[in-house]
Phi, psi and omega in degrees: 000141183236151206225129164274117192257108163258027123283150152274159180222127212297120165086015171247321188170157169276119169349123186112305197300210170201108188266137170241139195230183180281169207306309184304307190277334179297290192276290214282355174227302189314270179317308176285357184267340195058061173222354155199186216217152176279178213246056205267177191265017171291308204265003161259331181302332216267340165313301170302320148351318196258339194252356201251295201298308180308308172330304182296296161323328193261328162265001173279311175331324181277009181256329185284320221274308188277329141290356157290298170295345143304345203255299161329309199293350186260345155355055198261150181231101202235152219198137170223152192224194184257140165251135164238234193263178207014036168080020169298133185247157175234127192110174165198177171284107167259189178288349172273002172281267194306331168343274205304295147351291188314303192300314195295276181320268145042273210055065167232136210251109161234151191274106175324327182297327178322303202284160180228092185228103192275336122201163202324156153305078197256023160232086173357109194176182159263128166234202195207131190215130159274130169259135191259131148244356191205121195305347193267291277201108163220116176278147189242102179303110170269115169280136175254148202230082185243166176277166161303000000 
């Protein structure tokens, strides 16, 4: 018997696919459990249908993803920190800083998790801090850095 599975379920197979498992293990675990639907040829149209609506969603994201990050890339993000003598900065920039930044200057909404910062920002300067926005799609921000 073949099954549409709308969970993944473990060692059979990912939501969405289509499985053929046995008649027995289909009706006392699959169906009652509610974790896939028989594969009749209503319920594979109305699949394609559905993996045919995701498709579409998922590329408009990568298009929203990919004009955001034009958008970013043209950006400067200016931060300023405490300086002491001979140009000792005290303290450093981290990604919730720069968010927080982001949100303020901006007006732009990033996710801290986003930035990709191999570690805080501790030096006066232009720096170039990458945004993951997309599993596709990384923007590149410029923090500009001055002292206080």
């Amino acid at each position: 018997m073949e099954v549409i599975l709308l969970q993944d379920v473990k060692s059979l197979g990912k939501k969405g696919e289509v499985v053929k498992v046995s008649e027995g293990y289909a009706r006392n675990f699959i169906l009652k459990k509610k974790l896939g639907i028989e594969a009749t040829n209503s319920n594979l149209n109305d699949l394609k249908l559905h993996n045919a609506n995701d498709a579409k969603i998922a590329k408009e994201k990568l298009e929203a993803a990919k004009k955001l990050a034009e958008e970013i890339g043209k950006l400067t993000l200016n931060m300023k920190i405490k300086v002491g003598e001979n140009g000792r900065v005290f303290g450093s920039i981290s990604a919730k800083e720069i968010a927080q930044a982001a949100k303020e200057q901006l007006n732009l909404e990033l996710d801290k998790k986003k930035l990709v910062l191999k570690d805080s920002i501790k030096a006066i300067g232009t720096h170039s801090v990458k945004v993951k926005l997309h599993p596709e799609v990384t923007a590149e921000l410029t923090v500009k850095v001055t002292e206080e």
